[in-house]
C-alpha positions as CSV (number, residue, x, y, z in Angstrom):
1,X,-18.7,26.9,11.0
2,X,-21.5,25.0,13.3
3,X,-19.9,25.5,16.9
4,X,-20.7,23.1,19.8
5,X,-18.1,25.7,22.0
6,X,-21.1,27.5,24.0
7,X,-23.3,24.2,24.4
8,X,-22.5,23.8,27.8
9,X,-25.0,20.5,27.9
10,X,-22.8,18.8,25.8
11,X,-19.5,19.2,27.3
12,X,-18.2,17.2,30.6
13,X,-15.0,17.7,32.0
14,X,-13.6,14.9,32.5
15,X,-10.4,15.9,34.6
16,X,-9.1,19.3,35.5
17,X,-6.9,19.8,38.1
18,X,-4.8,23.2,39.4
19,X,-0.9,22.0,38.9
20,X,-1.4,19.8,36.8
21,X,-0.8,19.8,32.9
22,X,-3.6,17.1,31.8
23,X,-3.3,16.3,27.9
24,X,-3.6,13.3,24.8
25,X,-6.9,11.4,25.7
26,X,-8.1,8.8,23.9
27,X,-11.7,6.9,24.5
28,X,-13.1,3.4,23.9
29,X,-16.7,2.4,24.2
30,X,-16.9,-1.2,25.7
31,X,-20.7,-1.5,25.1
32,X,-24.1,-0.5,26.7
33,X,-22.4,3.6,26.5
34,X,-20.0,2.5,28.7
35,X,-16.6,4.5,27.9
36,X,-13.1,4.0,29.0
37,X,-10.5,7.1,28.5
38,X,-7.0,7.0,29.1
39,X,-4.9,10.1,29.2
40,X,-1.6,11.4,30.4
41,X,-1.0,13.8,33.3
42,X,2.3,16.1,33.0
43,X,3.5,19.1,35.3
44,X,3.6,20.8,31.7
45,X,3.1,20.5,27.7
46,X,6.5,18.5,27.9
47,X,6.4,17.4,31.2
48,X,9.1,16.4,33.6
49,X,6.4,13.6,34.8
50,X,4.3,11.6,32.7
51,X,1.6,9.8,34.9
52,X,-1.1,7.9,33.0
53,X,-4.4,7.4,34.0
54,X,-7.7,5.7,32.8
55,X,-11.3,6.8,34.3
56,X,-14.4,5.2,33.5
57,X,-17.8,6.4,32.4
58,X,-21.2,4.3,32.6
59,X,-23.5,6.2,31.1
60,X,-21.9,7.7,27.6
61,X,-19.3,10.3,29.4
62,X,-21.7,12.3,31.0
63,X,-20.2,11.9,34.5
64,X,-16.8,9.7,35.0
65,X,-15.5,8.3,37.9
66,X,-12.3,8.4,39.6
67,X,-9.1,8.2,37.7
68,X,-7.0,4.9,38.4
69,X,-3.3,6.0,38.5
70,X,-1.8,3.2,36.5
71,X,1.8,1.7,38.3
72,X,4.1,3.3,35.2
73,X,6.9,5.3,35.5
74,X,6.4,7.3,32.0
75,X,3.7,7.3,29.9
76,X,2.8,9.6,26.5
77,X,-0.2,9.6,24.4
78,X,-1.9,6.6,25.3
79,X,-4.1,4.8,22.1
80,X,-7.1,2.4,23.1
81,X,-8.9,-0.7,20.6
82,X,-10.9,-3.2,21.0
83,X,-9.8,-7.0,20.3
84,X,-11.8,-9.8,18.5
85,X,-11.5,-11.4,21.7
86,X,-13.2,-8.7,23.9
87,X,-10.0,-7.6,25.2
88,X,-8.9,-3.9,24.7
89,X,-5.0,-3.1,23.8
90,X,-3.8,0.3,24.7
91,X,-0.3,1.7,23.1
92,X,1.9,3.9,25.0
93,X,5.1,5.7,23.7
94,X,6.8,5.2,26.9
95,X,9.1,2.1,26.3
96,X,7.2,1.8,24.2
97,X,5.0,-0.5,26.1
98,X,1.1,-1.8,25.4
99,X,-1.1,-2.7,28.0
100,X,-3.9,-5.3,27.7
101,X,-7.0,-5.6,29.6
102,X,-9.6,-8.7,29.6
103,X,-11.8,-7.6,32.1
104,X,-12.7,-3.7,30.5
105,X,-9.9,-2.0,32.1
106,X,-10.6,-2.9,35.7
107,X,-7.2,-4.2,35.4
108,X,-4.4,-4.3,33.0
109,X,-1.4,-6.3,32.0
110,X,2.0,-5.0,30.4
111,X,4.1,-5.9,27.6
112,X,7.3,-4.3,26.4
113,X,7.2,-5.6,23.1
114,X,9.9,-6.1,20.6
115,X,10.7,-4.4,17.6
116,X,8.6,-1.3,17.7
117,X,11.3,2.0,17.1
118,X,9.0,4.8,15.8
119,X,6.7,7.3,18.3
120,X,3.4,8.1,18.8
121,X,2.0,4.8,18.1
122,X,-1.6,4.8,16.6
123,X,-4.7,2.5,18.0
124,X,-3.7,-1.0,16.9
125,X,-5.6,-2.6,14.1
126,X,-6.8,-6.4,14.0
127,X,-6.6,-8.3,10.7
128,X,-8.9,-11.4,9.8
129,X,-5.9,-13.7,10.3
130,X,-5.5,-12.2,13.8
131,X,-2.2,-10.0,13.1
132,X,-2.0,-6.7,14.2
133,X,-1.2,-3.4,12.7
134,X,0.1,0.0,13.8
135,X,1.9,2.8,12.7
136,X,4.1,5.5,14.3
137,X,6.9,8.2,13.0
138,X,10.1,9.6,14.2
139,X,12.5,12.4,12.8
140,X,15.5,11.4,10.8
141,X,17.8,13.8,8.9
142,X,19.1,17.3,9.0
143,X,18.0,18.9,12.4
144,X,16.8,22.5,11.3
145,X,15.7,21.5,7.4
146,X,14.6,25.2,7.1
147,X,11.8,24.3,4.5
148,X,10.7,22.7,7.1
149,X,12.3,24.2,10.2
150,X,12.9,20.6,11.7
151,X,14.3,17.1,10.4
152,X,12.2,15.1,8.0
153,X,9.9,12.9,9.1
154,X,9.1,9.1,8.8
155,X,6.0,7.4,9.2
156,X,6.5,3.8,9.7
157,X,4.0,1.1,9.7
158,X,4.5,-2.4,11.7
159,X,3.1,-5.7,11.6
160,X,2.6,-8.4,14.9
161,X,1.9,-11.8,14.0
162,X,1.9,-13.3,17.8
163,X,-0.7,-10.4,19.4
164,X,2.0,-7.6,20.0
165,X,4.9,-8.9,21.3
166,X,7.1,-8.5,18.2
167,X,6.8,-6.2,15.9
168,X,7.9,-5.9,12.3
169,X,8.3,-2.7,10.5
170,X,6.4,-3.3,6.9
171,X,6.3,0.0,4.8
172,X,7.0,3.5,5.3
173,X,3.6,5.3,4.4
174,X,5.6,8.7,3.2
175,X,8.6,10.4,3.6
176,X,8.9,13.7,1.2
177,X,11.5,16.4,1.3
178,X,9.1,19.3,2.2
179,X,6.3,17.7,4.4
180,X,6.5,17.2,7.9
181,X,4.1,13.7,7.4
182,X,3.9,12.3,11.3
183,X,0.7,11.2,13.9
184,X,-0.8,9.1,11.0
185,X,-4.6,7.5,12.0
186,X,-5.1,4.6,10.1
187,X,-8.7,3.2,9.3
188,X,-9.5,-0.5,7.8
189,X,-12.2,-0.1,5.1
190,X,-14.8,-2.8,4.3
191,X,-13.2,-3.5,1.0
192,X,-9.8,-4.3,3.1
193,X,-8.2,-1.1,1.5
194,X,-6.6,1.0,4.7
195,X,-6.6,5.0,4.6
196,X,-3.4,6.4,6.4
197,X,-4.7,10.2,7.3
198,X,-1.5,12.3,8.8
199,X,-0.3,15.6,10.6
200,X,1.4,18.3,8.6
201,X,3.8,19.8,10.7
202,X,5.6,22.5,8.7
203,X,3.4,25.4,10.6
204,X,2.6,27.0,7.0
205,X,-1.0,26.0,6.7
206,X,-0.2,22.7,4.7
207,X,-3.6,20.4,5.4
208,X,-3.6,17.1,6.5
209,X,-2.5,14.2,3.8
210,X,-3.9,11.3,2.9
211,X,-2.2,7.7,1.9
212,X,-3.9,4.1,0.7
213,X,-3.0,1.1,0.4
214,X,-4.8,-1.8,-1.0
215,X,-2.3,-4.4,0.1
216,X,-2.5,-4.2,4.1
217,X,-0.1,-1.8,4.4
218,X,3.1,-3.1,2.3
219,X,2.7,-0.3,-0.6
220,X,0.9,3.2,-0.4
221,X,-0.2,5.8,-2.6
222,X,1.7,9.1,-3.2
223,X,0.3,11.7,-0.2
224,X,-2.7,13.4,-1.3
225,X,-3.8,17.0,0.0
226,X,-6.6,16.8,2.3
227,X,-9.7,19.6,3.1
228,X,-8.4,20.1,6.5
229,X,-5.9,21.7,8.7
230,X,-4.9,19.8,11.4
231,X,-2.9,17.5,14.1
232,X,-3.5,14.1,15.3
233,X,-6.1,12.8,13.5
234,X,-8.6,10.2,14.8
235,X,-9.6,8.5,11.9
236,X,-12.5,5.8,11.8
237,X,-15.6,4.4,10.6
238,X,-19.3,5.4,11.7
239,X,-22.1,2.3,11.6
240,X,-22.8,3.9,8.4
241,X,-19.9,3.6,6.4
242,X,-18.7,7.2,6.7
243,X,-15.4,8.5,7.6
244,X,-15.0,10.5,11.0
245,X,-12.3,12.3,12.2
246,X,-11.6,14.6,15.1
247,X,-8.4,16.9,15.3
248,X,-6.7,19.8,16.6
249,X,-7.9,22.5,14.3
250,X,-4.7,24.5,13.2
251,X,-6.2,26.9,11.0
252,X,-6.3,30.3,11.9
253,X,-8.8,29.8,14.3
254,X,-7.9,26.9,16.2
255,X,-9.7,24.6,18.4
256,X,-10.6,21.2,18.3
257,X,-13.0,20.3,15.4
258,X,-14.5,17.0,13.9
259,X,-15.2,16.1,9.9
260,X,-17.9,13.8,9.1
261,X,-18.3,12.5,5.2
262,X,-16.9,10.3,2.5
263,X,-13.3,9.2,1.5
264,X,-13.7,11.3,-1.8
265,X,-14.7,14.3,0.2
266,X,-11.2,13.6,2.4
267,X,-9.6,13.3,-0.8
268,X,-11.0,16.6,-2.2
269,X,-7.9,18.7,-1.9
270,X,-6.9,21.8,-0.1
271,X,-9.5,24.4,1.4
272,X,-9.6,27.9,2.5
273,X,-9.3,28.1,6.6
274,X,-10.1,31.5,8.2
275,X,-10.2,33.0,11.5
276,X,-13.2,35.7,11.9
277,X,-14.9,35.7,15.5
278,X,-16.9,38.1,15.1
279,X,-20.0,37.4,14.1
280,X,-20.6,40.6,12.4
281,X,-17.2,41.1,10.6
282,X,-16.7,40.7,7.7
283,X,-20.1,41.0,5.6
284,X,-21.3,40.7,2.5
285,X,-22.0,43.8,0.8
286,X,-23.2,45.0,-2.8
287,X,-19.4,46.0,-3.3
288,X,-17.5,42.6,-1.8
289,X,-16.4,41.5,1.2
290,X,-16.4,44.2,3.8
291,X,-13.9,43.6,6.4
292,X,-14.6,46.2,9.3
293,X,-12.2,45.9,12.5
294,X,-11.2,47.3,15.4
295,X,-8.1,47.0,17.0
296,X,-7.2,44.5,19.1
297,X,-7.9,40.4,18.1
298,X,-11.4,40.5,18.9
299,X,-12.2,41.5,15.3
300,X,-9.2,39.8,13.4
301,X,-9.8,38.4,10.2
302,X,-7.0,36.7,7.8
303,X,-7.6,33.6,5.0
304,X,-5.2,31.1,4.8
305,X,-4.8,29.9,1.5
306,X,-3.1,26.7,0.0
307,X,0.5,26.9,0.6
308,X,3.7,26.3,-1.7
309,X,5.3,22.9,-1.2
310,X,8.7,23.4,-3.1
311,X,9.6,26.8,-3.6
312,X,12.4,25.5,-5.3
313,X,10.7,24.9,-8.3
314,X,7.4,26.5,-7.7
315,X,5.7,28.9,-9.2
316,X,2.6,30.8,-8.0
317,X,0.6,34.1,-8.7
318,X,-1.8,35.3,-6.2
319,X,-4.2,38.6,-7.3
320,X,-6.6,40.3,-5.3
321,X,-8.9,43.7,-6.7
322,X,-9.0,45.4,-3.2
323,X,-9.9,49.0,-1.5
324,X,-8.5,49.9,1.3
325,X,-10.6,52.7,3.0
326,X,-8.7,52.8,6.6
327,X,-6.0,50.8,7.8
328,X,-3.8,51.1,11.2
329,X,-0.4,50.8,11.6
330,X,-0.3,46.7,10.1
331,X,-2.8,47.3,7.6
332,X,-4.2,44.4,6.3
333,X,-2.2,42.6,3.4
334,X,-1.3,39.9,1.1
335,X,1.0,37.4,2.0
336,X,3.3,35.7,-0.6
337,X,7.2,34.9,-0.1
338,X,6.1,38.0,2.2
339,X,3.3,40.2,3.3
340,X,2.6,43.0,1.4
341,X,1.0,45.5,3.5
342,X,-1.9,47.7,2.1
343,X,-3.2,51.6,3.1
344,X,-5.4,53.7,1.7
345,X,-2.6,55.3,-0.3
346,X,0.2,53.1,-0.6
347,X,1.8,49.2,-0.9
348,X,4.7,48.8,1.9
349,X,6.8,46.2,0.8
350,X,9.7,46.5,3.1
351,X,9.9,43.3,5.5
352,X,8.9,44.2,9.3
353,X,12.1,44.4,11.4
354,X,9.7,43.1,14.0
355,X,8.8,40.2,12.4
356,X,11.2,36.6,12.6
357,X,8.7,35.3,9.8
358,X,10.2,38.2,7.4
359,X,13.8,38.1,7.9
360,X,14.5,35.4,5.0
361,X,13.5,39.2,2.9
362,X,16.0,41.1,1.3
363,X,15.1,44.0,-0.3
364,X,11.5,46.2,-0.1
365,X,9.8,49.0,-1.2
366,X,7.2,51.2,-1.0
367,X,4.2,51.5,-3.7
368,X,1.8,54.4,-3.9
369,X,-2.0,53.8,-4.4
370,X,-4.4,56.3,-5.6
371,X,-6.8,56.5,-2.4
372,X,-10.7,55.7,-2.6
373,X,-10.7,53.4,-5.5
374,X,-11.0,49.4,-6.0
375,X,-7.1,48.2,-7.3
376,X,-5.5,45.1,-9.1
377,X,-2.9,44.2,-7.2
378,X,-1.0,41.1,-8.8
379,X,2.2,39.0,-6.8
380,X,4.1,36.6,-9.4
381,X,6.5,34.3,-7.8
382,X,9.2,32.3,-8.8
383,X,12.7,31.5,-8.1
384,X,13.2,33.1,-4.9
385,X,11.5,36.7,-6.2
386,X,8.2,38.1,-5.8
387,X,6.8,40.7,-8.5
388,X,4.4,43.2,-7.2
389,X,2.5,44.8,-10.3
390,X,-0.3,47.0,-9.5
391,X,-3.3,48.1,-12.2
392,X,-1.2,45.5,-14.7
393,X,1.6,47.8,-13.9
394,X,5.0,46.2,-12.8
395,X,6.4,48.5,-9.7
396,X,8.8,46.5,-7.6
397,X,10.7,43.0,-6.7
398,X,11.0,41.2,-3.2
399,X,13.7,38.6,-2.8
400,X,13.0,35.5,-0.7
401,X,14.8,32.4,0.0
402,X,13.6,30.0,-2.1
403,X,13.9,27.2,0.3
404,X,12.6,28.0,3.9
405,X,9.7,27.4,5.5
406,X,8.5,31.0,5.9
407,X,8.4,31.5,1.7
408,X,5.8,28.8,1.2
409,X,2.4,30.3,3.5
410,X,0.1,32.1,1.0
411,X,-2.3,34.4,3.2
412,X,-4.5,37.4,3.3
413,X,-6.5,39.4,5.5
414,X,-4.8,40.7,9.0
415,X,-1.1,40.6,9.0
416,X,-1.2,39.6,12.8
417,X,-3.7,37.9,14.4
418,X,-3.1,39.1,17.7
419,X,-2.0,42.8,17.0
420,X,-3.3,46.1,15.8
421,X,-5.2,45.1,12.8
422,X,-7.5,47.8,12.5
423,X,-9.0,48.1,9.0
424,X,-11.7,49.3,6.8
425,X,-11.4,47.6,3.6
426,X,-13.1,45.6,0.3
427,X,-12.4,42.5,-1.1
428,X,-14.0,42.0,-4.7
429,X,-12.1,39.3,-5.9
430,X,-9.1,36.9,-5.4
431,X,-7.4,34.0,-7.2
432,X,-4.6,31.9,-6.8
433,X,-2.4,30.0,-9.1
434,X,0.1,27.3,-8.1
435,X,2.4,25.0,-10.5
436,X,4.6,22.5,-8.3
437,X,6.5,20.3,-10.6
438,X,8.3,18.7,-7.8
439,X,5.2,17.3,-6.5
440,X,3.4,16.8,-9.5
441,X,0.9,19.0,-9.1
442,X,-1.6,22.3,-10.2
443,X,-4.0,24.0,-8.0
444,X,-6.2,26.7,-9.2
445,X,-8.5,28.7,-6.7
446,X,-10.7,31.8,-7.7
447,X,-13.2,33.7,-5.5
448,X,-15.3,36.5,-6.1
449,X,-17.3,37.6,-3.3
450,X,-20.6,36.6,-5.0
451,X,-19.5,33.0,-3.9
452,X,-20.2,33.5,0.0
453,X,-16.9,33.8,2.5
454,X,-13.8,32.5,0.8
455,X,-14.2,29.7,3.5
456,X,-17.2,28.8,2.7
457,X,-16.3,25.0,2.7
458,X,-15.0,24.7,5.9
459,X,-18.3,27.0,7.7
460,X,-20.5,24.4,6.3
461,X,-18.6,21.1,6.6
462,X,-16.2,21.0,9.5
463,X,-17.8,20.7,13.2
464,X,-15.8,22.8,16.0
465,X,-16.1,21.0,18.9
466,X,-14.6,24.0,21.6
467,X,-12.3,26.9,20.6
468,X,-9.4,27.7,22.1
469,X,-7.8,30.7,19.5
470,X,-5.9,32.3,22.2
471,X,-3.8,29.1,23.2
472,X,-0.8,28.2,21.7
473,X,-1.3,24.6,19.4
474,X,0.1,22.1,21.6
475,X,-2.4,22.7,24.7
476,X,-5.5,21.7,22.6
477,X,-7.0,19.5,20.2
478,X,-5.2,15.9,21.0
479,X,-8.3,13.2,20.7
480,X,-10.2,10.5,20.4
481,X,-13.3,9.6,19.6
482,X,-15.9,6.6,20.3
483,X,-19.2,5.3,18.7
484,X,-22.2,5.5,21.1
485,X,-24.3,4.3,18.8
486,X,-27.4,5.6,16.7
487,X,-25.4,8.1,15.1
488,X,-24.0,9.5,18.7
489,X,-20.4,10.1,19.4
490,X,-18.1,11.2,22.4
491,X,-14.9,12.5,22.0
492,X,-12.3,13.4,24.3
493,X,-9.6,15.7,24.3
494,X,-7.2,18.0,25.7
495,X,-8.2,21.7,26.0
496,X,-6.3,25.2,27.3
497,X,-9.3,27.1,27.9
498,X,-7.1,30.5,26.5
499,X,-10.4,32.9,27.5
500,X,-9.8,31.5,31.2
501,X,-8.2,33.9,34.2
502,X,-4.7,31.5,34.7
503,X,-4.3,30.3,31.5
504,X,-0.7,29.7,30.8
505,X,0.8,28.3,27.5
506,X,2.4,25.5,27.6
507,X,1.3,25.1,31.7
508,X,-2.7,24.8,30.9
509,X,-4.3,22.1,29.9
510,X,-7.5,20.0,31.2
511,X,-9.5,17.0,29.7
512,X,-12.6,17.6,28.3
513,X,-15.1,15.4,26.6
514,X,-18.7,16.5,23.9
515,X,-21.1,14.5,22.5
516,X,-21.1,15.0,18.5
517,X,-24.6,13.6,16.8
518,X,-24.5,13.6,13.1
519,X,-26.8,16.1,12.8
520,X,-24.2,18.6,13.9
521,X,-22.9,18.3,10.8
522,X,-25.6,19.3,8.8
């Protein structure tokens, strides 16, 4: 994908200090490129002390000044809008509490308002009639769901009528068994429809989802699959018309990363997300898609495909023609319920002691290959058991649960993205078959390596801001962005830097901002 991560003229960072955990940005623009970003400052990812601060830039984030500690005892992920009035409103979890400024944040009033009982509120949004909307989630329900491995979420949307002081709760945007729907941006559209755009947080490579409503927020649609992979969504408008949205890239390669285009494009379904840093690895050869590693995750390269939602009721059939030339001791492999492993000569079925993702397996087994040649290998599941039939030949059965979390990711490439993946192997062809009945739903996805990488979508459309693959999720990727103007954006966010001497997960984390132009995206 187009990279901004070694443009170092386009980066500014906008607060980094040793001993400090420094996280969940968010940026205004107040006119004349004058930007305003609030952010929190912890001792770590969940911190012990919650400061929040707001800096101020006067000339488009290149340089900020210094950070005005605001008198609060607690603060978490802080949201900034502008008001009709010229006033910006900032939204704080803590309390919760908002904060109003009149004279561009020089100084700022509070209000502990009334009626607001979900989290991680979103930037409010200002009706015609003056009302105000936002919309936040909590967790409600069984503790450890394990299709989920947490308690359902609920996104919640409220309602002021007397500029924030009370709130109402008006609708709940979504609330499905098996999606962890939370973090929801919201975005007004000219034609008064709004677009609700929300985190998946099941960790299986479910994208983002996408809800509308063409009442103001009383009804929405059912959830719709997005192209993208991600947490905390910035949703907005460009001068244009276009949709923009920065997010914590949660792919396999993650990083922070930005989406420019058009609500049918954000409504386009699921995409194929892969993780391949070097540049060289894999390539496109007469014979397929050569994937070439070394040991060691310099050279790691795995696909994550669309995901099962229910395996309850779903059934799926992933098949691959594959040669496996040279593989060390994890192979490479398809994933389905499990990950079966391939070598040269054989199919290992058995789940990998080693491995807390495999221990919902119950039985294995292992399948011999005839070495040097291209082979069908087919994966039929349904009802908790995966086939494994190789050349159209059935050889053995893997039982799953059929309602955990760690059944549902579809995957292939490297088993482990930060182990010994050394392989020498072809891919000619792959396709994917899912019927979910519980949701409604069919998805079909064929590849043959004449098509380009088997992410081809995401290479051209998605933007990555700055990679952080070596961090764990939560030290990256929280943002927001602002309009410059003239198709210039900023956007800030919180970054690990994981290919730094000191990082430390869930201890690291500094405040970084990049200018985006749309012809990035291109």
């Amino acid at each position: 994908m187009p990279s901004l991560t070694n443009a170092t003229d386009r980066h500014t960072v906008i607060d980094r200090r040793e001993g400090h955990y420094l996280c969940f940005p968010d940026v205004v623009c107040t006119g004349d490129r004058r930007l305003i970003v609030a952010y929190n400052e912890y001792d770590q990812h969940v911190g012990t002390r919650r400061a929040l601060l707001v800096k101020e830039s006067a000339d488009g984030g290149r340089s900020f000044g210094e950070a005005m500690r605001m008198d609060v005892p607690w603060s978490h992920c802080p949201r900034i809008a502008p008001l009709h009035d010229g006033r910006l409103i900032m939204t704080d979890d803590a309390g919760p509490r908002l904060y109003l400024t009149s004279d561009l944040g020089r100084t700022w009033d509070t209000l502990t308002p009334k009626g607001l009982h979900h989290a991680l509120l979103d930037r409010p949004i200002e009706l015609e009639d003056g009302a105000l909307l936002t919309t936040g989630h909590q967790h409600r329900g069984t503790v450890d769901h394990p299709a989920i491995r947490q308690a359902n979420t609920e996104q919640m949307v409220y309602r002021s009528e007397d500029a924030g002081c009370t709130w109402t709760a008006l609708s709940v945007v979504a609330r499905p068994r098996n999606l962890v729907l939370c973090e929801a941006s919201m975005a007004l559209l000219p034609d008064g429809r709004l677009l609700a755009l929300m985190r998946e947080n099941s960790f299986v490579y479910e994208p983002m989802y996408l809800c509308v409503s063409r009442d103001l927020g009383r009804t929405w649609s059912d959830p719709a699959p997005t192209p993208l992979i991600g947490h905390r969504p910035t949703l907005g408008l460009t001068g244009d018309g276009k949709l923009l949205v920065t997010y914590r890239n949660v792919g396999p390669d993650g990083g922070t990363c930005a989406w420019l285009g058009s609500e049918e494009e954000l409504s386009d379904d699921f995409r194929v997300h892969g993780r391949h840093p070097d540049p060289a690895n894999p390539s496109l050869t007469p014979e397929g898609l050569r994937v070439c590693g070394q040991p060691g995750p310099g050279s790691v390269v795995r696909y994550a495909l669309r995901p099962m939602t229910d395996p309850r009721s779903a059934r799926a059939t992933l098949e691959a023609e594959v040669r496996v030339d040279h593989a060390g001791p994890n192979g490479c492999g398809l994933r389905l319920g499990v990950w079966f492993r391939l070598f040269p000569d054989r199919i290992e079925t058995a789940p990998d002691p080693q491995d807390p993702s495999e221990q919902n397996s119950k039985t294995g087994a292992t399948v011999p290959l005839e070495p040097g040649r291209f082979h069908t290998i087919r994966l039929d599941y349904a009802a908790g058991r995966v086939a494994l039939s190789t050349n159209g030949q059935r050889r053995a059965e893997v039982r799953v649960d059929d309602d955990h979390a760690d059944t549902r990711a579809i995957l292939f490439g490297a088993p482990y993205p930060f182990e010994d993946n050394a392989v020498d192997c072809t891919w000619k062809r792959i396709k994917l078959r899912i019927d979910e009945p519980a949701m409604l739903r069919a998805y079909a996805w064929e590849w043959d390596a004449l098509d380009g990488l088997p992410d081809q979508w995401v290479q051209t459309h998605v933007l990555e801001l700055m990679n952080d693959r070596f961090a764990v999720s939560p030290d990256f990727g929280y943002s927001g962005w602002a309009s410059l103007g003239n198709g210039e954006y900023f956007c800030a966010y919180h970054h690990g830097g994981s290919d730094e001497q000191g990082y430390e997960p869930m201890h690291s984390a500094h405040v970084m901002g990049t200018h985006i132009c749309e012809d990035d995206f291109a």
